[in-house]
N, C-alpha and C positions, 0 to 999 in steps of 0.2 A: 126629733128636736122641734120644738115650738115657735113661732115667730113671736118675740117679744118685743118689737119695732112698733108695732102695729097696738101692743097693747099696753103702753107705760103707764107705769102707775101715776097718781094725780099729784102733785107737790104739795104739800101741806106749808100752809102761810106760818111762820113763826110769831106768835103774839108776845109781846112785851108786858109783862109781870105787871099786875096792879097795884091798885092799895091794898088788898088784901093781902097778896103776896108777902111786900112790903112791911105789914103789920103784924105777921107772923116771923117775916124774918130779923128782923132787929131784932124783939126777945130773946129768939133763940140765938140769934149770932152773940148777942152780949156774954151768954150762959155756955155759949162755946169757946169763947176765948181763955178765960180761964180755964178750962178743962183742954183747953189743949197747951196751955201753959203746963198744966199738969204732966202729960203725957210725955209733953216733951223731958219735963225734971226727971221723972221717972226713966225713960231714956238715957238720960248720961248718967242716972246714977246704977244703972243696970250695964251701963260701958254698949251699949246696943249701937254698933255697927252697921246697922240700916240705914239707906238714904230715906232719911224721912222730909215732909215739906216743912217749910216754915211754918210756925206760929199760928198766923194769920192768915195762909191758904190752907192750914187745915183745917181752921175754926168754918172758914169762911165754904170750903166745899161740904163738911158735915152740915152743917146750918144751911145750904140749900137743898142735901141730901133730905133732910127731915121737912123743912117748908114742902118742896113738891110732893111730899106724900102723904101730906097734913091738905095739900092743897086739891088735889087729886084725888077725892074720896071724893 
């Protein structure tokens, strides 16, 4: 068994999202809102018994899902 006392890994500082960020995510978040209005319709009209999020936590976790990996290349 190894001592990992001795050797922790380093903490990585968290940076706060830019204008770039920013600039990418308001498009996309606009263009997700609707489509998760969609999703949801589709949902009660399917009788779909799933706990799904809101509206607006869905738009809004897709739309940072696609920014960080728009951002991240």
């Amino acid at each position: 068994m190894s001592d990992m006392t001795s050797n922790t890994p380093i903490a990585r500082s968290r940076k706060e999202p830019g204008l770039e960020y920013w600039a990418y995510f308001v498009p996309i978040f606009a263009v997700s809102v609707p489509l998760a209005v969609l999703r949801a319709g589709m949902a009660v009209v399917q009788s779909d018994a799933a706990h799904r999020p809101g509206i607006i936590a869905d738009a809004w976790s897709r739309a940072s899902d696609v920014t960080t990996t728009i951002c991240s290349v």
